[in-house]
N, CA, C and O atoms as CSV, one atom per row, in Angstrom:
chain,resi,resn,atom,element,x,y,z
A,1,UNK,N,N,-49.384,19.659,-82.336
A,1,UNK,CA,C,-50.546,20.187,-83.011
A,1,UNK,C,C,-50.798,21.646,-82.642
A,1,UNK,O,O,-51.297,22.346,-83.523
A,2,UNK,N,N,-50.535,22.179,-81.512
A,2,UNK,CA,C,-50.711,23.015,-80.784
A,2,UNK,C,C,-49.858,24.516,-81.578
A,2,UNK,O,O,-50.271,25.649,-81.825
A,3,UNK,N,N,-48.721,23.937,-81.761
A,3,UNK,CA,C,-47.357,24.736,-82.986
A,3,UNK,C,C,-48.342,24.857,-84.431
A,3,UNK,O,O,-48.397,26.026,-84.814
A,4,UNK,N,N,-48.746,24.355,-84.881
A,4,UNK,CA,C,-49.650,24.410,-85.609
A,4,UNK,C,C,-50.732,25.493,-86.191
A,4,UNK,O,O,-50.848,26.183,-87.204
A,5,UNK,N,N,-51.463,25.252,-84.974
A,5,UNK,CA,C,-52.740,26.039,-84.681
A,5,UNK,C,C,-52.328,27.358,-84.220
A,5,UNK,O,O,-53.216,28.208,-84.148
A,6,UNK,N,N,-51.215,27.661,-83.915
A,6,UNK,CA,C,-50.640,28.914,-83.493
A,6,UNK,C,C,-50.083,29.711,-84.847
A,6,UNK,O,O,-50.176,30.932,-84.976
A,7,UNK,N,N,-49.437,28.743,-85.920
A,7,UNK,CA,C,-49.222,28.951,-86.956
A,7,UNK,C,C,-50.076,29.906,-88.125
A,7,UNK,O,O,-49.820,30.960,-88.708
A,8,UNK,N,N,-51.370,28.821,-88.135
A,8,UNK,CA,C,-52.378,29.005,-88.819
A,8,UNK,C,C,-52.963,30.284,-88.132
A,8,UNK,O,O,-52.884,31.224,-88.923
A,9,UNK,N,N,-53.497,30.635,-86.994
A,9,UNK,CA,C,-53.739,31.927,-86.575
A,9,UNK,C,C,-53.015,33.233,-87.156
A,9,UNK,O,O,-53.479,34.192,-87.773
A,10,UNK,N,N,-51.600,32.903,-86.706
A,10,UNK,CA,C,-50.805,33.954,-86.745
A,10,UNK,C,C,-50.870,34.293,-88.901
A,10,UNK,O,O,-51.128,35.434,-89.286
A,11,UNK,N,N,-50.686,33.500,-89.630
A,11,UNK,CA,C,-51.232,33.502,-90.929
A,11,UNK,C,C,-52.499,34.186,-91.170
A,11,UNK,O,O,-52.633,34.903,-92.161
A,12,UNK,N,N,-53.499,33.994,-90.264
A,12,UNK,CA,C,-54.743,34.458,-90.636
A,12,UNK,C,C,-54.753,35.818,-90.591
A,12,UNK,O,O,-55.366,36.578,-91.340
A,13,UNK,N,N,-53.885,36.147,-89.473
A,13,UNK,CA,C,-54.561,37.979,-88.909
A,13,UNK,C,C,-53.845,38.458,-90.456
A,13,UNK,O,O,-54.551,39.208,-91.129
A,14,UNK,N,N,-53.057,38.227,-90.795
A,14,UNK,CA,C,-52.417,38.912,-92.032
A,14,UNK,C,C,-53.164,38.805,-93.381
A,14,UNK,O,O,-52.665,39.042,-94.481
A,15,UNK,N,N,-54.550,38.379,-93.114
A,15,UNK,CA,C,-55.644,37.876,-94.672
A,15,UNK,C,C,-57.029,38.799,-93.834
A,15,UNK,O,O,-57.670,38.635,-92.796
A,16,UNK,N,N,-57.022,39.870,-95.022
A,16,UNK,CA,C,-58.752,40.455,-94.218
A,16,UNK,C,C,-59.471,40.115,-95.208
A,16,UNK,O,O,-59.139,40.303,-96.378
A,17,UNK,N,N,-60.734,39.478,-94.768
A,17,UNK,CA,C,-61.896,38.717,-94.994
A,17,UNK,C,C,-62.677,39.630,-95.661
A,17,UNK,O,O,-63.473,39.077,-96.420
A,18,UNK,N,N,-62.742,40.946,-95.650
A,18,UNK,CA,C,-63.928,41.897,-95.533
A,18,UNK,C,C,-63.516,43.206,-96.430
A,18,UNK,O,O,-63.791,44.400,-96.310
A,19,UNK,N,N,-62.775,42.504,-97.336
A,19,UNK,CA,C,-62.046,43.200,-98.110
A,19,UNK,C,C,-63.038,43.555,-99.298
A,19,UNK,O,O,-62.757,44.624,-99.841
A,20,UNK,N,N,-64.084,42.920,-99.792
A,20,UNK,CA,C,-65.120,42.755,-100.588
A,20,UNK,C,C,-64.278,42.228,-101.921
A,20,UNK,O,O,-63.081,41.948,-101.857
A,21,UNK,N,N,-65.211,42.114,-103.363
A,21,UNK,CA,C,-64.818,41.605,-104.072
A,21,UNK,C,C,-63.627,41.679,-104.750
A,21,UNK,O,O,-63.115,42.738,-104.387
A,22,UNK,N,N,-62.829,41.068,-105.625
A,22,UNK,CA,C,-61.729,41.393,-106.605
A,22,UNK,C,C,-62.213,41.433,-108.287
A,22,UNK,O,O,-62.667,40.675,-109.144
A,23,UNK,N,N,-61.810,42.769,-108.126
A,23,UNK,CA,C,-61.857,42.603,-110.037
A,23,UNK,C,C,-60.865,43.365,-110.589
A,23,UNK,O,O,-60.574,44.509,-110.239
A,24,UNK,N,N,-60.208,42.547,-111.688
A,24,UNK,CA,C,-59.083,42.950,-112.035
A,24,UNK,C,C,-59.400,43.413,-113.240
A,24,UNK,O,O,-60.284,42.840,-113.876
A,25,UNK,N,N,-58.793,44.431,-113.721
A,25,UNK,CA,C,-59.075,44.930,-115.303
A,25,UNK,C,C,-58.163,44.837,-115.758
A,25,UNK,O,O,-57.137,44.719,-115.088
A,26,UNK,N,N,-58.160,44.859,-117.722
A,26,UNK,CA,C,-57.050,44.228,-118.120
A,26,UNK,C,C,-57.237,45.477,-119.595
A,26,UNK,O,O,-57.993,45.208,-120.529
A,27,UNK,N,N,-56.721,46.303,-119.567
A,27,UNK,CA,C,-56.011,47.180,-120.539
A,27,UNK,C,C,-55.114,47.003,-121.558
A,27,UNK,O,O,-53.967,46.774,-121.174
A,28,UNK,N,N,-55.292,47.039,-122.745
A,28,UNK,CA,C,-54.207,46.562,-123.764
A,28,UNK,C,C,-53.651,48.168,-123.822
A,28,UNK,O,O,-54.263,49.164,-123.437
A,29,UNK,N,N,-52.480,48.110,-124.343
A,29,UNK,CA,C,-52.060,49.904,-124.409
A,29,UNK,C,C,-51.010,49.758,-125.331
A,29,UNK,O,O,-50.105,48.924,-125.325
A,30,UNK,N,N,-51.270,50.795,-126.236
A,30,UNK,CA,C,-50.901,50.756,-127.833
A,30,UNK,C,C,-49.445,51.946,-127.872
A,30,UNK,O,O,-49.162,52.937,-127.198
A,31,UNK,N,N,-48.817,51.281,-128.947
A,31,UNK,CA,C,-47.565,52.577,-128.433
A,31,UNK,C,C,-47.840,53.249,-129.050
A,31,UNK,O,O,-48.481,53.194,-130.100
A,32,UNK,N,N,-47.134,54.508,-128.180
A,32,UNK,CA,C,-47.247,55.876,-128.558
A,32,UNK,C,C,-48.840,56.444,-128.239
A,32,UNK,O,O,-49.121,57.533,-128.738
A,33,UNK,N,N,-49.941,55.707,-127.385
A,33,UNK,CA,C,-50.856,55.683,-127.383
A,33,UNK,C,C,-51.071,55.525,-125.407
A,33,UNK,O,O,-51.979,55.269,-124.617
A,34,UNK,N,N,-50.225,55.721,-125.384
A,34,UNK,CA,C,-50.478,55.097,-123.485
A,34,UNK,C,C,-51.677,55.821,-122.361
A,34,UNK,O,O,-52.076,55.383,-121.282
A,35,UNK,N,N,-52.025,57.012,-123.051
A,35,UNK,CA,C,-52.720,57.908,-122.071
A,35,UNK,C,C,-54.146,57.654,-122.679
A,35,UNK,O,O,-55.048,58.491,-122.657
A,36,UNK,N,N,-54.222,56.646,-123.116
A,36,UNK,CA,C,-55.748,56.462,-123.851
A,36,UNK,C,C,-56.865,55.739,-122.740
A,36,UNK,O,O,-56.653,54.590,-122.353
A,37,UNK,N,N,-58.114,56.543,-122.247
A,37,UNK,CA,C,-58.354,55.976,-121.754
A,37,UNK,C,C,-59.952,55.185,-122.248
A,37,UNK,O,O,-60.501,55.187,-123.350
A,38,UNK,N,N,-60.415,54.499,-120.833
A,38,UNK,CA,C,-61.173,53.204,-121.207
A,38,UNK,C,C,-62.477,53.642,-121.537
A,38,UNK,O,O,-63.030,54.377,-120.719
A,39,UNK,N,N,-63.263,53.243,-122.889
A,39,UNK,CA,C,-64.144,53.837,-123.155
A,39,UNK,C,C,-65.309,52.950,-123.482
A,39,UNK,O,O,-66.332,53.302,-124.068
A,40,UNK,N,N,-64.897,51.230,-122.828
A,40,UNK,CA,C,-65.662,50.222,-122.934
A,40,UNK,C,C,-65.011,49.258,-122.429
A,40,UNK,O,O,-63.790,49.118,-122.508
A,41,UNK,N,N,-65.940,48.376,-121.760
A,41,UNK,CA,C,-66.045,47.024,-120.805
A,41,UNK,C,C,-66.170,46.097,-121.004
A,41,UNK,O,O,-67.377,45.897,-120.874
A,42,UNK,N,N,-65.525,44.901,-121.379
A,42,UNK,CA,C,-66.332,43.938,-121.007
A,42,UNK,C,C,-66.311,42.424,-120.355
A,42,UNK,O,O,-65.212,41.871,-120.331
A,43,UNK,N,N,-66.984,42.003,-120.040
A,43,UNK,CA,C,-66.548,40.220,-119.154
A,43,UNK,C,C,-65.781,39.577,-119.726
A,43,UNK,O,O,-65.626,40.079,-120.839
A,44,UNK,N,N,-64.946,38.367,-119.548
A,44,UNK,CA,C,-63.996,37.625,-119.901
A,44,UNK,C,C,-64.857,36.513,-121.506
A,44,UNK,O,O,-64.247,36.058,-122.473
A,45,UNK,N,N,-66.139,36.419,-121.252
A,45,UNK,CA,C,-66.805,35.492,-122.484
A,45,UNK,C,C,-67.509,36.884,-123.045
A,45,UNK,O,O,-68.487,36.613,-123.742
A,46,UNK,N,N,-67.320,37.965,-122.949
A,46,UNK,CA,C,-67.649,38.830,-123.808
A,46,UNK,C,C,-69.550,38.753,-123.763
A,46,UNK,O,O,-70.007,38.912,-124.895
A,47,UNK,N,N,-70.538,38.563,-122.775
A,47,UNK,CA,C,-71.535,38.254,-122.434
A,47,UNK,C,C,-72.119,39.641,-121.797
A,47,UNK,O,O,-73.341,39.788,-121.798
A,48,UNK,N,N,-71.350,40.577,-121.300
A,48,UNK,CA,C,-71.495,41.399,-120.455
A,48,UNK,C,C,-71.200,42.684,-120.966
A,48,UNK,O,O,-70.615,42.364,-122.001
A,49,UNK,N,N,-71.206,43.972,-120.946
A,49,UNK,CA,C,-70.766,44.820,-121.805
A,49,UNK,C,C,-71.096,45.989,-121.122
A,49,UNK,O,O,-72.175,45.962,-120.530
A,50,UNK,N,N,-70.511,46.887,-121.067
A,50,UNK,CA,C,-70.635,48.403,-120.740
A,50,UNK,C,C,-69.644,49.768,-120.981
A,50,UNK,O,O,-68.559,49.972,-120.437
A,51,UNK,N,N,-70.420,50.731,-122.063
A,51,UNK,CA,C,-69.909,51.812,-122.368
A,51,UNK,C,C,-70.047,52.609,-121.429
A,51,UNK,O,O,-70.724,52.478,-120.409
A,52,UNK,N,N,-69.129,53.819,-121.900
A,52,UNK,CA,C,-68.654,55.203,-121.097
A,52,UNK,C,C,-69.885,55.778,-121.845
A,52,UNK,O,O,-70.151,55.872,-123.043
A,53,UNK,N,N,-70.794,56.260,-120.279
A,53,UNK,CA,C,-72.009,57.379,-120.647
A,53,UNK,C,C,-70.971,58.462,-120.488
A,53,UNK,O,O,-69.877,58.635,-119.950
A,54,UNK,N,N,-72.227,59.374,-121.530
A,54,UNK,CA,C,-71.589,61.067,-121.422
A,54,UNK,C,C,-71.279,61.589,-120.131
A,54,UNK,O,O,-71.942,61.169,-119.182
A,55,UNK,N,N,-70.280,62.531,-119.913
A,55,UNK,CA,C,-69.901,62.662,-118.449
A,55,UNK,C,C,-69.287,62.204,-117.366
A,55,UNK,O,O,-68.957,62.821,-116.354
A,56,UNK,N,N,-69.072,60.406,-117.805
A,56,UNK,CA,C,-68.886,59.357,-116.915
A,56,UNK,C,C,-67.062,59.373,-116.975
A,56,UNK,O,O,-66.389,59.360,-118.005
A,57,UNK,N,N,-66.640,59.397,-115.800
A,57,UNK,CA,C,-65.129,59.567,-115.942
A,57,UNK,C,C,-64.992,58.088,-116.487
A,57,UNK,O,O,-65.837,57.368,-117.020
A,58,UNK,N,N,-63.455,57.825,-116.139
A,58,UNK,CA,C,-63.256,56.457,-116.620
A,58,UNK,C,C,-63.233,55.586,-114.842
A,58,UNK,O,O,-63.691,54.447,-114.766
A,59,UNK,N,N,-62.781,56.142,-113.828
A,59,UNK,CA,C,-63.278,55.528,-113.014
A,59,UNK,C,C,-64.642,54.782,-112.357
A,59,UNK,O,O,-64.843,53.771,-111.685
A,60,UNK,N,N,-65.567,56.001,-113.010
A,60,UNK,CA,C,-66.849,55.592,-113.027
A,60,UNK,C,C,-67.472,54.480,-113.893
A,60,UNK,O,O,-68.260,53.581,-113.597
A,61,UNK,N,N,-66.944,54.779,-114.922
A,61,UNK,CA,C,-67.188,53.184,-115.846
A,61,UNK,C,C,-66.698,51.780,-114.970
A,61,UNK,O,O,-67.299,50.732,-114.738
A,62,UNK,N,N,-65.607,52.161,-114.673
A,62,UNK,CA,C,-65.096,50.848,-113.834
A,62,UNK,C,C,-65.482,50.993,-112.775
A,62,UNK,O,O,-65.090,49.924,-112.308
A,63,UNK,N,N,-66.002,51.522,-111.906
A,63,UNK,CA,C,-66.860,50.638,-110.400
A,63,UNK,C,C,-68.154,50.424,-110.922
A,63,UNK,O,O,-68.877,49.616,-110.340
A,64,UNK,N,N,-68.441,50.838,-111.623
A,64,UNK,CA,C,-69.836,50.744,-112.474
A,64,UNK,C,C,-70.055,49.029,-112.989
A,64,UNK,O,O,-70.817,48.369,-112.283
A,65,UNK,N,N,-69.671,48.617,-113.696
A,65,UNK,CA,C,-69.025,47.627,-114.152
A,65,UNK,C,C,-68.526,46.249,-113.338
A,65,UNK,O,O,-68.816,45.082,-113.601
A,66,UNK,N,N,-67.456,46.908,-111.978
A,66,UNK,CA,C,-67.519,46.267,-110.896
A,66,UNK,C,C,-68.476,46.095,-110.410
A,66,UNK,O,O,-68.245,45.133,-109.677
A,67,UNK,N,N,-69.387,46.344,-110.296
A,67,UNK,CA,C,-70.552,46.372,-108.999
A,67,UNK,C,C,-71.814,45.307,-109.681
A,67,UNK,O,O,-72.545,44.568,-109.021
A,68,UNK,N,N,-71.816,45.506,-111.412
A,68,UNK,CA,C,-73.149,45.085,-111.873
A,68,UNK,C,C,-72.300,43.875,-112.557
A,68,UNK,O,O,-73.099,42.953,-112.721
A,69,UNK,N,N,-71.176,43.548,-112.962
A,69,UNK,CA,C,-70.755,42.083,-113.542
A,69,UNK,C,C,-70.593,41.093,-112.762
A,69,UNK,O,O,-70.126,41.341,-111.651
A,70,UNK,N,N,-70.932,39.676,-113.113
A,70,UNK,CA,C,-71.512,38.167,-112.283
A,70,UNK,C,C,-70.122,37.845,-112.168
A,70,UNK,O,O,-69.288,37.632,-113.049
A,71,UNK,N,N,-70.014,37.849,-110.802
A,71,UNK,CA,C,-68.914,37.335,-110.705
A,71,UNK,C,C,-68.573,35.610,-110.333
A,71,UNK,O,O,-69.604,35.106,-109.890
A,72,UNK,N,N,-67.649,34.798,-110.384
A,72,UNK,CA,C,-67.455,33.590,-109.992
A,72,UNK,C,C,-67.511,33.231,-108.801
A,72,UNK,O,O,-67.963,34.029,-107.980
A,73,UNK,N,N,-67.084,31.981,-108.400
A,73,UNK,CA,C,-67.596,31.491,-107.039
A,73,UNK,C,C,-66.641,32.312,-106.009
A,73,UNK,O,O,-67.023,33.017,-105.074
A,74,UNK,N,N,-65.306,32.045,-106.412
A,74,UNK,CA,C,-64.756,33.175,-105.332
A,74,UNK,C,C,-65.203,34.564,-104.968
A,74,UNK,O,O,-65.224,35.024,-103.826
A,75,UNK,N,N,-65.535,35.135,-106.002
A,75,UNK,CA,C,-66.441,36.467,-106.041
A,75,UNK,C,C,-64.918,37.394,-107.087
A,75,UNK,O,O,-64.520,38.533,-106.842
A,76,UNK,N,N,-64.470,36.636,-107.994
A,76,UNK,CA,C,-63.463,37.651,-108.475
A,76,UNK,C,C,-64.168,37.767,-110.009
A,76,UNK,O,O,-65.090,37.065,-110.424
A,77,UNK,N,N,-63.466,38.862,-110.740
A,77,UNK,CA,C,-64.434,39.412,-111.576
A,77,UNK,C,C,-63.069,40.042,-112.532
A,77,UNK,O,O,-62.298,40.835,-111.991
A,78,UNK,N,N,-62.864,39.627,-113.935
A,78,UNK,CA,C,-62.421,39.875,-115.011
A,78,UNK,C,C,-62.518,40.905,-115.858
A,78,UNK,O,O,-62.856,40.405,-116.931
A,79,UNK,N,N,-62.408,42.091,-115.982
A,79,UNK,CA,C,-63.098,42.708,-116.877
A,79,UNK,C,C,-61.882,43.390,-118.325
A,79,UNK,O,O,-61.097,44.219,-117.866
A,80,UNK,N,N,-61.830,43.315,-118.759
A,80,UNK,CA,C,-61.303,43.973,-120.242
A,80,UNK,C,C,-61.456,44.788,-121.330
A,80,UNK,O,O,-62.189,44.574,-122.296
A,81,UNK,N,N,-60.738,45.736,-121.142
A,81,UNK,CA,C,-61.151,47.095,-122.287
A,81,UNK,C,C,-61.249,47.217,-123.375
A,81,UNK,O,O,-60.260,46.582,-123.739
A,82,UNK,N,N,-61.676,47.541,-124.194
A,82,UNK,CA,C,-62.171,47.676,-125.449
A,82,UNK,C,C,-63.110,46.682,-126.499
A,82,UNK,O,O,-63.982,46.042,-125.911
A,83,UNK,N,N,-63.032,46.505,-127.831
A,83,UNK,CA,C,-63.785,45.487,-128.040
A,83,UNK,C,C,-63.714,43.838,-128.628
A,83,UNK,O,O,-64.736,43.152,-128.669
């Protein structure tokens, strides 16, 4: 049991806890069109929604977005571009 529990430790240090949430975004990209960037958000049931304010890079849309969409029990979070 002991082989075990040494196991499971040594597994753990390699997982950080404190990593905060996951949200993955999901970009469709059109050919001949690849440098297009994201100029709207939204949740996986389409419930949730957020445009690019004036000024707002496109990174800013997306932590923006990250921060204010409900995420699931794990705490991971879906989001998808356009409409």
């Amino acid at each position: 049991m002991q082989s075990l529990e040494k196991r499971i430790a040594e597994l753990e240090k390699g997982v950080s806890m404190d990593e905060g949430p996951t949200t993955i975004v999901i970009q469709p990209l059109r050919r001949g069109n690849l440098d297009e960037e994201v100029q709207e958000l939204h949740d996986q049931n389409g419930s949730q929604r957020w445009t690019r304010q004036p000024g707002e890079t496109e990174q800013e849309l997306i932590d923006r977005a990250s921060r204010e969409v409900t995420r699931n029990r794990p705490g991971c979070a879906l989001l998808m571009a356009g409409k």
